[in-house]
C-alpha positions, 0 to 999 in steps of 0.5 A: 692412647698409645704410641704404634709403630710398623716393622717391615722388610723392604727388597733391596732398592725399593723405597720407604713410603709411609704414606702407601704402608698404610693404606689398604683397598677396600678388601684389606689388601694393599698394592704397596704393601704386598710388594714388601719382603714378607717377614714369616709366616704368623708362627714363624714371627710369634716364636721369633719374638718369643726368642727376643723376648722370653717374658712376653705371653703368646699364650693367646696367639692362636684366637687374638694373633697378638702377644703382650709384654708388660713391664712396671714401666711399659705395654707392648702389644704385638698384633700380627695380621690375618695373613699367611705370610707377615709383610708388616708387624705392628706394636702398639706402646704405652708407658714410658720411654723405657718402652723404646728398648723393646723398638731397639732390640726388635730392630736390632735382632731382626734387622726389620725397618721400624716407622711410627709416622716416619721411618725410624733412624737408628743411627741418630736419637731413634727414642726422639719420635717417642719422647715427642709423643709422650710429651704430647700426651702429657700436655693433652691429659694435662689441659683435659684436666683444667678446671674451666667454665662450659663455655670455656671449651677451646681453651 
Protein backbone atom coordinates (compact mmCIF):
# COMPACT_ATOMS: atom_id res chain seq x y z
CA UNK A 1 0.00 0.00 0.00
CA UNK A 2 1.32 3.25 -0.29
CA UNK A 3 0.65 6.65 0.79
CA UNK A 4 -0.36 9.30 -2.25
CA UNK A 5 -0.46 12.92 -2.35
CA UNK A 6 -1.74 15.47 -4.87
CA UNK A 7 0.53 18.94 -5.87
CA UNK A 8 -1.41 21.37 -7.28
CA UNK A 9 -1.69 25.55 -7.98
CA UNK A 10 -4.55 27.36 -7.03
CA UNK A 11 -5.10 31.02 -8.75
CA UNK A 12 -5.24 33.54 -6.26
CA UNK A 13 -8.67 33.58 -4.36
CA UNK A 14 -10.10 30.15 -5.11
CA UNK A 15 -10.28 27.82 -2.51
CA UNK A 16 -8.97 24.34 -1.83
CA UNK A 17 -11.77 21.51 -2.12
CA UNK A 18 -10.51 17.88 -1.98
CA UNK A 19 -13.47 16.77 -2.49
CA UNK A 20 -14.07 18.14 -6.40
CA UNK A 21 -9.83 17.66 -6.82
CA UNK A 22 -10.83 14.13 -7.12
CA UNK A 23 -13.61 13.65 -8.96
CA UNK A 24 -13.72 13.46 -12.78
CA UNK A 25 -16.42 13.15 -15.51
CA UNK A 26 -16.98 10.06 -16.97
CA UNK A 27 -14.62 11.26 -19.92
CA UNK A 28 -11.63 12.02 -17.51
CA UNK A 29 -12.17 15.47 -17.32
CA UNK A 30 -12.64 17.49 -14.42
CA UNK A 31 -14.89 20.87 -14.02
CA UNK A 32 -12.87 21.68 -10.69
CA UNK A 33 -9.82 20.66 -11.73
CA UNK A 34 -9.40 22.31 -15.18
CA UNK A 35 -10.06 25.68 -13.23
CA UNK A 36 -6.68 25.19 -11.20
CA UNK A 37 -3.43 26.95 -12.31
CA UNK A 38 -1.53 24.65 -14.70
CA UNK A 39 1.74 23.46 -13.25
CA UNK A 40 3.57 22.96 -16.96
CA UNK A 41 3.60 21.19 -19.71
CA UNK A 42 4.35 16.95 -19.09
CA UNK A 43 8.30 17.90 -19.90
CA UNK A 44 8.46 21.23 -18.49
CA UNK A 45 7.52 19.09 -14.68
CA UNK A 46 9.68 16.17 -15.51
CA UNK A 47 12.95 18.28 -15.88
CA UNK A 48 11.79 20.28 -12.75
CA UNK A 49 11.71 17.30 -10.76
CA UNK A 50 14.83 16.19 -12.20
CA UNK A 51 16.60 19.49 -11.14
CA UNK A 52 14.86 18.90 -7.40
CA UNK A 53 15.77 15.67 -7.42
CA UNK A 54 19.03 14.67 -9.38
CA UNK A 55 18.88 10.75 -8.19
CA UNK A 56 15.29 10.11 -9.61
CA UNK A 57 15.11 8.24 -13.10
CA UNK A 58 12.83 9.81 -15.80
CA UNK A 59 14.49 7.26 -17.97
CA UNK A 60 11.01 5.85 -19.01
CA UNK A 61 8.96 9.31 -18.96
CA UNK A 62 8.46 9.18 -22.60
CA UNK A 63 5.96 5.51 -22.34
CA UNK A 64 4.85 5.34 -18.71
CA UNK A 65 4.62 9.40 -17.78
CA UNK A 66 5.90 8.84 -14.29
CA UNK A 67 9.48 8.99 -12.55
CA UNK A 68 10.75 7.06 -9.74
CA UNK A 69 13.14 7.60 -6.73
CA UNK A 70 14.23 5.04 -4.73
CA UNK A 71 16.14 5.39 -1.28
CA UNK A 72 17.28 2.49 1.29
CA UNK A 73 14.33 4.10 3.43
CA UNK A 74 11.68 4.99 0.87
CA UNK A 75 9.66 4.86 -2.90
CA UNK A 76 8.41 7.58 -4.86
CA UNK A 77 6.52 7.62 -7.59
CA UNK A 78 5.91 10.49 -9.67
CA UNK A 79 2.65 9.87 -12.35
CA UNK A 80 2.23 13.04 -14.53
CA UNK A 81 -1.36 12.83 -16.52
CA UNK A 82 -2.05 12.58 -19.99
CA UNK A 83 -2.43 16.39 -20.48
CA UNK A 84 -0.88 18.90 -22.57
CA UNK A 85 -0.64 21.10 -19.40
CA UNK A 86 -0.12 19.45 -15.83
CA UNK A 87 -2.86 21.06 -13.37
CA UNK A 88 -2.27 17.99 -10.59
CA UNK A 89 1.04 16.09 -9.86
CA UNK A 90 0.45 12.89 -8.14
CA UNK A 91 3.20 10.82 -6.02
CA UNK A 92 2.53 7.62 -4.79
CA UNK A 93 5.02 6.97 -1.17
CA UNK A 94 6.01 3.67 0.54
CA UNK A 95 8.75 3.42 2.90
CA UNK A 96 8.97 5.13 5.85
CA UNK A 97 8.76 8.72 7.40
CA UNK A 98 12.06 9.85 5.72
CA UNK A 99 9.78 9.89 2.52
CA UNK A 100 8.31 13.27 3.74
CA UNK A 101 11.57 15.22 2.79
CA UNK A 102 10.77 14.34 -0.85
CA UNK A 103 6.97 16.10 0.09
CA UNK A 104 8.93 19.24 1.80
CA UNK A 105 11.27 19.76 -0.78
CA UNK A 106 8.72 19.72 -3.69
CA UNK A 107 6.63 22.02 -1.62
CA UNK A 108 9.58 24.05 -0.86
CA UNK A 109 11.04 24.67 -4.19
CA UNK A 110 7.91 24.66 -6.44
CA UNK A 111 5.82 26.68 -3.89
CA UNK A 112 2.83 23.99 -5.30
CA UNK A 113 -0.09 23.33 -2.64
CA UNK A 114 0.33 19.31 -1.46
CA UNK A 115 -2.93 17.18 0.13
CA UNK A 116 -3.33 13.54 0.78
CA UNK A 117 -6.95 13.44 2.16
CA UNK A 118 -6.59 17.04 3.47
CA UNK A 119 -4.39 19.96 2.26
CA UNK A 120 -1.18 19.75 3.94
CA UNK A 121 -0.08 22.45 6.48
CA UNK A 122 3.57 23.22 6.20
CA UNK A 123 3.77 25.49 8.90
CA UNK A 124 2.53 22.84 11.87
CA UNK A 125 3.97 19.18 11.84
CA UNK A 126 3.09 18.42 7.95
CA UNK A 127 4.85 14.62 8.39
CA UNK A 128 1.67 13.84 11.03
CA UNK A 129 -0.82 12.98 7.96
CA UNK A 130 2.18 10.27 7.02
CA UNK A 131 3.01 8.98 10.43
CA UNK A 132 -1.03 8.31 10.79
CA UNK A 133 -0.77 6.17 7.87
CA UNK A 134 2.20 4.57 8.40
CA UNK A 135 0.97 3.58 11.73
CA UNK A 136 -2.21 2.57 10.32
CA UNK A 137 -0.82 0.13 8.01
CA UNK A 138 1.72 -1.32 10.51
CA UNK A 139 -1.36 -2.01 12.69
CA UNK A 140 -3.23 -3.68 9.64
CA UNK A 141 -0.43 -5.76 8.51
CA UNK A 142 0.15 -6.54 12.21
CA UNK A 143 -3.75 -8.01 12.89
CA UNK A 144 -3.70 -9.65 8.89
CA UNK A 145 -0.91 -11.73 10.27
CA UNK A 146 -2.82 -13.05 13.46
CA UNK A 147 -3.03 -16.73 13.83
CA UNK A 148 -7.01 -17.17 14.04
CA UNK A 149 -9.47 -19.89 13.63
CA UNK A 150 -11.78 -19.72 10.13
CA UNK A 151 -14.61 -18.73 11.86
CA UNK A 152 -12.44 -15.91 13.65
CA UNK A 153 -12.50 -13.51 10.49
CA UNK A 154 -13.74 -10.13 11.98
CA UNK A 155 -11.47 -10.13 14.72
Amino acid sequence: MSYDVMFFKLPSGMMADLDLLGEEEEDGTSAYRDQLDPLGAPEEIAARLQSIFPEADFSDFEASREGYLFTDDYAVTFFLPEAADIRVLYLSISGSEEAFAVIRMLHDRTGWRAADEEEIDFGADPSERLRYWTSTLRMLREHSRAKKKWWQFWK
